[in-house]
N, C-alpha and C positions, 0 to 999 in steps of 0.2 A: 463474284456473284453469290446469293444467296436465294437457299430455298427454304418457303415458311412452310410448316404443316397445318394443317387442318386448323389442329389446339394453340397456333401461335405460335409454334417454338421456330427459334429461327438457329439455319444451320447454316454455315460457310462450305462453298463450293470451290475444290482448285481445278485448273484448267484441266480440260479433257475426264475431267468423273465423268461418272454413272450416277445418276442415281441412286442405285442399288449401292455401289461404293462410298456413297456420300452417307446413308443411313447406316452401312455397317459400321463407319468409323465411328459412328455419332453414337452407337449401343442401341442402335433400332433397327432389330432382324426382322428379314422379311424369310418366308419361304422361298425357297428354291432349291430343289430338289436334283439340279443338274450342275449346281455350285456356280451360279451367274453365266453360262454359257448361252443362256439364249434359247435352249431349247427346252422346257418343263412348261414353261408360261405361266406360271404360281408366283412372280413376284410383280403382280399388276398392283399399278397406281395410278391415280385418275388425276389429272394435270388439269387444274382448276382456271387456270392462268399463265402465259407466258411462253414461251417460244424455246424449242428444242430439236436438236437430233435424234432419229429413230433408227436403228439399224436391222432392226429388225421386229416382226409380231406375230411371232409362232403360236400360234393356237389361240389366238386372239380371233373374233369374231368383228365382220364390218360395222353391228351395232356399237359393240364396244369399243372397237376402234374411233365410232364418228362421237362417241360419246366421252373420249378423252383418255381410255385407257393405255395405258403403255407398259410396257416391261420394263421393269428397274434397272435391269443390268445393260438394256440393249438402248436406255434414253440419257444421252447425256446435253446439258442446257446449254443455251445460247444465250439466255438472257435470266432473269432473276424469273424464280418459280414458285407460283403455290400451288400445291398438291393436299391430297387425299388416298390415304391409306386405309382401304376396306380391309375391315376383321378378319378375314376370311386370309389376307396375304402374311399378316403377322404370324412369325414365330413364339407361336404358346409352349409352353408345360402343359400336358395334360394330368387325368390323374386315371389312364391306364394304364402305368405303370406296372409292370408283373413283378412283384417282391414275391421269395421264396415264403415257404409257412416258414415262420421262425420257431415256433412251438415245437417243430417236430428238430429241427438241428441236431439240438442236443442227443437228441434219441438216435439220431443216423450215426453219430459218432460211439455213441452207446452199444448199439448193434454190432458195429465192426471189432468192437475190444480194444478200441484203441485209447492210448494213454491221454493223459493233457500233458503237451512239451510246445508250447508257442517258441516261435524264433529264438531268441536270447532265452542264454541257461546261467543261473546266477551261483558262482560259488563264492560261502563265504569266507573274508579273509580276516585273521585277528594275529596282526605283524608285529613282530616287537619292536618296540621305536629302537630307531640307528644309538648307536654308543659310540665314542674314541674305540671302543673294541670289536664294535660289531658296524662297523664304515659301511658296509655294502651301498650301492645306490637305490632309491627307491624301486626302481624298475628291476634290479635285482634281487632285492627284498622278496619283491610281488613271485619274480621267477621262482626263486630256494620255496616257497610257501607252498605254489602250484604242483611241483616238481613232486613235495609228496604225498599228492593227491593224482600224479601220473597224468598231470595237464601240459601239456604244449600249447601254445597261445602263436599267435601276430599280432605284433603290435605298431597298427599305423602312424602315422605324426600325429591325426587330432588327440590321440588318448593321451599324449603327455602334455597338454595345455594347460590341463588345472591340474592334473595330476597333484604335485607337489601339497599345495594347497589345502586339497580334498584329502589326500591321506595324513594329512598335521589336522587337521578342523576336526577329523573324525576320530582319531585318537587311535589311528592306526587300524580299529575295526571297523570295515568296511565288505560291501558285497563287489565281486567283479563282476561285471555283465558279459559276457561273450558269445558268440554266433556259431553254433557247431558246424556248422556246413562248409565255412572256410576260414573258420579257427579263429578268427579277428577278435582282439579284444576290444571293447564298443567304448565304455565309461565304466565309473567305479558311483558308488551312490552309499549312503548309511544304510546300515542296520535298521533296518524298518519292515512294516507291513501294511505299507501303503498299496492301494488297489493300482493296476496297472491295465492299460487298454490294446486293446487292439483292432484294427479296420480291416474288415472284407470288401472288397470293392469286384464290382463288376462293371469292365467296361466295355459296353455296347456299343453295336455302332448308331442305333436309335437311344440310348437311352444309358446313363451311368447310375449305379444303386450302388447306396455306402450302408456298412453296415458298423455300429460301432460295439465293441464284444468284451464280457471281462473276462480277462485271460486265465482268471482264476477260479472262477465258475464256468465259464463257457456260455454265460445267460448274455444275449442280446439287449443290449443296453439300448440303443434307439438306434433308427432306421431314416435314410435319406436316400429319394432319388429325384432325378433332375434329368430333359432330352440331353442328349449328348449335343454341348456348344460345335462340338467341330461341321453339326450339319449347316452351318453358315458355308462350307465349303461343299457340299454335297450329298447327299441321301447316302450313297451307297463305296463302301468298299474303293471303286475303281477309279472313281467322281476322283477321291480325296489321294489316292494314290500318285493320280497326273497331278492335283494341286502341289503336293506336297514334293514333287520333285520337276516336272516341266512349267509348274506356277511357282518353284521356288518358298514354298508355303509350309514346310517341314517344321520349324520353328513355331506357326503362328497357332498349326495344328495338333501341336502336344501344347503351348500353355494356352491354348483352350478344351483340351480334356482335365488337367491338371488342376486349374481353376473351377472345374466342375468338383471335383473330390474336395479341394480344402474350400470350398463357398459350404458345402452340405457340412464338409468337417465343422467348421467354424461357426454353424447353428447349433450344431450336437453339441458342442462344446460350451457353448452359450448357456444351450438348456441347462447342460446339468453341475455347470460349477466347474469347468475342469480345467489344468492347464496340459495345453498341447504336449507339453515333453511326457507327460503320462504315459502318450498313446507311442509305444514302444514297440509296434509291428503292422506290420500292412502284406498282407495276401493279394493277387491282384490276378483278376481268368477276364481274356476278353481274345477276341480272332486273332488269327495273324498279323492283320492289319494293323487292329487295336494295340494290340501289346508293341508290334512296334513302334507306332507315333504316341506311345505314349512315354518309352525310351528314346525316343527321339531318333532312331535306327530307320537307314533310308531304307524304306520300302519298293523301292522301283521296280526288284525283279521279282516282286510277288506275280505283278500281272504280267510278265514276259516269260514265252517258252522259252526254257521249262520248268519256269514257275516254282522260283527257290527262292527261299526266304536268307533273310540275314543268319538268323537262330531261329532253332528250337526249341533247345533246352536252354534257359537262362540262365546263368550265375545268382544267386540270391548279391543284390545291391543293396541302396539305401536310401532313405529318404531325401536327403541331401542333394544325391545323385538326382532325385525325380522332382525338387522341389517341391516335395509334399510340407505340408505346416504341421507335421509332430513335430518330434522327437527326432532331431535330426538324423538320429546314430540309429536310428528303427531301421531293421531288416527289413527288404520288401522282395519278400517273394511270389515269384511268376509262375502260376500253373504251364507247364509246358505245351508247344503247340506240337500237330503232325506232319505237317502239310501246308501249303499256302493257303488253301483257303478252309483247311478244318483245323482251329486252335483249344488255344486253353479253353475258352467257356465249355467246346463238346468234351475236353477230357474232365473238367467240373461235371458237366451232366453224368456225366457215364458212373462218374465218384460218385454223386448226387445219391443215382437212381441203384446202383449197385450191379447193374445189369452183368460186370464181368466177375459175377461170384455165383450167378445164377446156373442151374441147368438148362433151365427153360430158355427158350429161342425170343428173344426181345427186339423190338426194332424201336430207336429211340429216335425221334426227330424233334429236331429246334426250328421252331416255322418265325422267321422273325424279317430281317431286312435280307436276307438270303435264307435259301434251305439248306441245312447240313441233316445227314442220316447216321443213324449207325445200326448197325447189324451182326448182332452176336448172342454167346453165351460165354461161362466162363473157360470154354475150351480157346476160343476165336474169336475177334472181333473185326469185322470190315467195316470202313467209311468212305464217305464221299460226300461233297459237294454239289448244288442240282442246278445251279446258275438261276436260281427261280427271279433273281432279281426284286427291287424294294415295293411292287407294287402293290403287293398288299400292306405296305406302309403307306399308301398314300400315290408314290410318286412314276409316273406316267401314265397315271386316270385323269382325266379332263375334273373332275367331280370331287380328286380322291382328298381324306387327309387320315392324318392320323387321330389317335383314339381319346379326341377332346371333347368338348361339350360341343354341340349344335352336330357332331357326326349321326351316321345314319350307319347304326350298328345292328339292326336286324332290321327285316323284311319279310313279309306276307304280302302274297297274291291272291284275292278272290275268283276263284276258279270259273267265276259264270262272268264276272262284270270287268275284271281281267285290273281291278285298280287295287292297285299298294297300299299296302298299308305298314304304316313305318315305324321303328320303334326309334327314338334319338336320343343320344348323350345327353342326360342335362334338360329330357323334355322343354328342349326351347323350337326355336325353329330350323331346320336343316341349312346347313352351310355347305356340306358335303356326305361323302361316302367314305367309312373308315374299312379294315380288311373285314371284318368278321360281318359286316353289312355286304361285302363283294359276295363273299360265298352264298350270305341266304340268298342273293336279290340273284345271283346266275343260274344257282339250284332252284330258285323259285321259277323263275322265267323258262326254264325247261322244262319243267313237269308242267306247266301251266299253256306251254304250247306255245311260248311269246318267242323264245327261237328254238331252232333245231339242234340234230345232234352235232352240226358242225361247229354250231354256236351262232348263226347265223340269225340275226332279228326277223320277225315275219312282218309283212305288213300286211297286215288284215283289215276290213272296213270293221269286224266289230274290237277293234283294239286302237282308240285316239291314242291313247299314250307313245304309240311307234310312231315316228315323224322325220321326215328329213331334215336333215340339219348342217349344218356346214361342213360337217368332214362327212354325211353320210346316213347312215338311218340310225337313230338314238332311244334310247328309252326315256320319259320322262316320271320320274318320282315324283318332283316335287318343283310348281313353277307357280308361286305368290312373291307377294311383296318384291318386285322386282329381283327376284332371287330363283336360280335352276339347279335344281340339282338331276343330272343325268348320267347313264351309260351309254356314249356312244360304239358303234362297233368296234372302231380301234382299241375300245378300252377291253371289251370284250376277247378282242385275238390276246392282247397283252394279258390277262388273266388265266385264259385257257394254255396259254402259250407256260407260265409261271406253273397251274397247276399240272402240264403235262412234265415238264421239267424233272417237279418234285417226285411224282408218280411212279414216272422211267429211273429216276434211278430207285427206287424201292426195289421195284421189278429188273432192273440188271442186277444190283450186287445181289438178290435171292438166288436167279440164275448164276452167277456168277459161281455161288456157291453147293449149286445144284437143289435149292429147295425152290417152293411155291409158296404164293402169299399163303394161304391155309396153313403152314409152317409156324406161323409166325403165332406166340399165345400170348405177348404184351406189347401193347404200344404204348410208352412214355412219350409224349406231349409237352416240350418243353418250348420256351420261346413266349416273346411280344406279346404276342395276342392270342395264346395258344389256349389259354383257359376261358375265352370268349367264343373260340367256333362251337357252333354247332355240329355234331361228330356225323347227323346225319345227315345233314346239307353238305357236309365236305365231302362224304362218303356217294352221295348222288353228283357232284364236280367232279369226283374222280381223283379227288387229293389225297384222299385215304384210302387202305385197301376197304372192299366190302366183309368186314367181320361183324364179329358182334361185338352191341356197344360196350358192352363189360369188361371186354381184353383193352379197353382203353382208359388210360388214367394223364389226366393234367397234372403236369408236377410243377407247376410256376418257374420261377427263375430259379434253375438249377445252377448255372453259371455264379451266380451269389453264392451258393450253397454249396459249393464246390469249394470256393475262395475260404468261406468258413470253416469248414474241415481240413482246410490246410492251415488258415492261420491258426488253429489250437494244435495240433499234432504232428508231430516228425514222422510218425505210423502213415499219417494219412499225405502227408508231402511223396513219400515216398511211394506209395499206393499211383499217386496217381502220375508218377514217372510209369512205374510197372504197366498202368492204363496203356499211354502215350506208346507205349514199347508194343503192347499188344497190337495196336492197333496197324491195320494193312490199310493205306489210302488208297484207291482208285480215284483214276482219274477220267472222269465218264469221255469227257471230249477224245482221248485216244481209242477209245470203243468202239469198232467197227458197228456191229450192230447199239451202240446207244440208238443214234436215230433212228435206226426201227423204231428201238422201243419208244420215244418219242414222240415219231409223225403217228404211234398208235394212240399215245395218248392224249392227242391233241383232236378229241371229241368227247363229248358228256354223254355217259360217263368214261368212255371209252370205243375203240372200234369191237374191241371182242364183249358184246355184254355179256358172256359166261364168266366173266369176272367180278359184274356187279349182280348177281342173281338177286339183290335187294330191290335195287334202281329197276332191273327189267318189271319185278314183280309190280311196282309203284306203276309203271308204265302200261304194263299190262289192263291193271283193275280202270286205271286212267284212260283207257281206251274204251272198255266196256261202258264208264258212265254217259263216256259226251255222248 
């Protein structure tokens, strides 16, 4: 069987596909956000022609049903098909990517007094060639030389391959390369001063950022990022966990992050003339998760009580090991994780931001395909995990996507005529609704009276926008050109649900520690889409404490920035062990009262408004106008 697309291309079908299976093999991703299971409804295609099984049409609507739509994953053919794949189901790159400020790097490394010492340390060696009198073996030679410079070395199998060769071509003077952390001698290379590279990588679970570095300067050479390939298997964490071990998908889920890093390598390299063995170190901060399918380390009991990872602290490896396309013999070292689900990238932020050298009281959040917190000084540091899940990525909003062109990335409500007005990616036409669009459109629709404190939509005679709809009463934004973009209520609980999440745990580990949010004098803002909210729309949701805007600072991808500072200094490798150590995970789910603090925060802005005395005031003067 064969299915033709839209544009002609014709694809082979084996018995019992999908759909959705037939275009991943074929390198044509569609979203799906729940990794082909059936239930997200974001990989709709419209079957133009031809005769098929349906298993299922979750979130599919009778219109679009009688109109030919189906789910990719849940339609496999019976006969030969042509199809149609709407824009909207493709998996794009977008370009909100969060890259760190690179300008300031250097400076953060500056500040701390920390040295330049990347991975490999080179000593050099000038051997006297062997005699009838002086027979030693090469590998002995090198030993007597090192020996009095009070070096110890290990010496693997690859290092004696060219060996021989390399030290006759070179005339005996040469540099050794070696790995201080577990002694390994790497390669031997000439006397030279040729520039040498090195990769910071952040691996996300929305999104991979390379960075490429000279290890000599410390100056950022160029910059690449890319979504993370593995969301062919699902949005989130948990999605890619079962794949990767109940779908048997472990393999297919690391060389699709891996392939993410050397595709971006292998432009950078392109651009500026360079050959891959150059790049002679790789730093690497991403979750628990991440870091391990990105070693290939079964991840199974991350999400099993009681939720213990393979490792924490990593061995520094090698490239080789990861199949990265440097320099084979390049260290690649792994910012260490805490906890199953708090890793390297929050102990990168915490490095990033500095927070555990500070006096003052910081609370650092990464708002990105899940919530992670931290809360400290540099006496103390607590964290935790909020379960916020990927929704403000996009995935379980009817509407949602991520942060491309045609999203619907802010909102305004006109308080008398009660219609939207929409700001979108790309000023094209609305395709959907990205996070930093959820926040204004739910803080708008509250202040504006479109629902209540429970979250609840109102329907009013002077409000057409609220309408029943197939799952229930909906908001509509935006409905031209055969195109809707809405919230309906379910999207609404899942949002409120996400921000009370992140909320309650702000507010237990403060208790936890016996302060109150007013305790708190900086908030670092790291993550996804964290330099797109609105501080005061999240602050009326209920996501952020109510402070003032000041104590708040966006720090982009600190997760990069974290990587960076390790891959240039052993000071800062070490630092952020010392972090890792600091740090006391909590675990909200064994928290008697979490749920309190939870079912309190699952209303705008909250059930005690003596916590948002901003929001009360807005609602207050809001009450006097109507």
């Amino acid at each position: 069987m064969k299915v033709t697309l839209h544009d002609g291309t014709i694809l082979e079908v084996s018995e019992g596909e999908t759909l959705y299976e037939v275009l991943t093999r074929s390198g044509i991703y569609l979203t799906a956000s729940c990794g082909g299971k059936g239930v997200c409804g974001k990989c709709r295609v419209k079957v133009l022609d031809g005769e098929f099984d349906c298993r299922g049409y979750a979130k599919l609507t009778k219109a679009e049903i009688d109109a030919g739509i189906v789910l990719a994953c849940q339609t496999v053919p019976r006969t030969d098909l042509r199809i149609e794949i709407p824009q909207e189901s493709r998996l794009t790159v977008g370009d909100r990517i969060a890259l760190s400020r690179t300008k300031d790097l250097a400076g953060i490394l500056q500040d701390y007094g920390a040295s330049v010492s990347p991975l490999i340390r080179r000593t050099t060696l000038q051997l006297p060639p062997p005699s009838l009198d002086d027979n030693l073996s090469d590998l002995e030679r090198i030993k007597r030389s090192l020996d009095e410079e009070g070096i110890t070395l290990r010496y693997p199998r690859r290092f004696f391959e060219d060996l021989a060769q390399h030290l006759r071509r070179h005339q005996w003077g040469v540099n050794l390369c070696w790995q201080p952390d577990n002694r390994d001698a790497l390669f031997i290379e000439p006397l030279s001063s040729e520039k040498r590279y090195g990769l910071a990588v952040d691996v996300g679970t929305t999104t991979v950022v390379v960075y490429l570095v000279d290890l000599d300067t410390g100056e950022v050479i160029d910059t690449g990022s890319t979504y993370n390939s593995q969301m062919r298997y699902g949005d989130d964490v948990i999605t890619r966990i079962i794949n990767a071990t109940e779908g048997g998908l472990l393999r297919e889920l690391r060389k699709a992050v891996i392939e993410d890093v050397n595709d971006l390598l292998e432009v950078m390299l392109k651009r500026h003339g360079l050959d891959r063995r150059k790049v002679e170190s790789v730093s690497i901060a991403g979750n628990t998760t991440m870091s391990h399918l990105f070693w290939g380390l079964d991840p199974e009991f991350i999400r099993l009580d009681p939720y213990i990872p393979t490792i924490n602290l990593f061995p520094v490896w090698y490239a080789r090991e990861a199949g990265l396309r440097t320099n084979p013999d390049a260290p690649v070292f792994t910012l260490p994780c805490v906890a199953s689900y708090v890793g390297g990238d929050i102990v990168a932020g915490v490095l990033a931001t500095g927070i555990h050298r500070r006096h003052e009281l910081s609370l650092f959040m990464d708002i990105g395909t899940n919530g992670e917190i931290v809360i400290g000084n540099r006496d103390w540091l607590v964290t935790a995990a909020c379960s916020a899940g990927p929704c403000f990525e996009g995935s379980g909003i009817k509407c949602g996507m991520r942060a491309t062109e045609g999203a619907i990335e802010g909102v305004r409500i006109d308080p008398v005529t009660l219609e939207p007005e929409l700001k979108v990616i790309g000023d094209t036409r609305p395709m959907g609704i990205c996070g930093s669009g959820m926040i204004d459109a739910v803080a708008e629709m509250f202040l504006k009276g479109v629902v209540d404190q429970k979250g609840r939509l109102q329907d009013t005679p002077n409000n057409a926008r609220v309408r029943e709809g197939e799952d229930g009463l909906e908001y509509l934004f935006y409905g031209e050109d055969n195109r809707e973009v809405v919230l309906t209520q379910v999207d609404l609980d899942n949002l409120i649900r996400a921000k009370g999440a992140i909320f309650a745990g702000i507010s237990l580990l403060l208790k936890e520690v016996g302060l109150d949010l007013n305790s708190i004098e900086k908030v670092y803002i790291a993550g996804g889409f964290g330099n797109y909210i609105d501080v005061r729309k999240a602050i009326v949701l209920g996501m952020l404490p109510d402070l003032p805007e000041e104590r708040f600072q966006f720090v982009g991808n600190t997760s990069v920035a974290g990587a960076y500072l390790c891959l240039l200094s052993e000071d800062m490798r070490r630092e952020a062990e010392t972090v890792a150590s600091m740090m006391t995970y909590i675990e909200l789910s064994m928290k008697p009262n979490y749920m309190d603090e939870f079912m309190s925060a699952l209303f705008l802005p909250h059930t005690d408004l003596g916590l948002f005395p901003t929001v009360r005031g807005l609602l207050q003067e809001m009450s006097k106008n109507s």
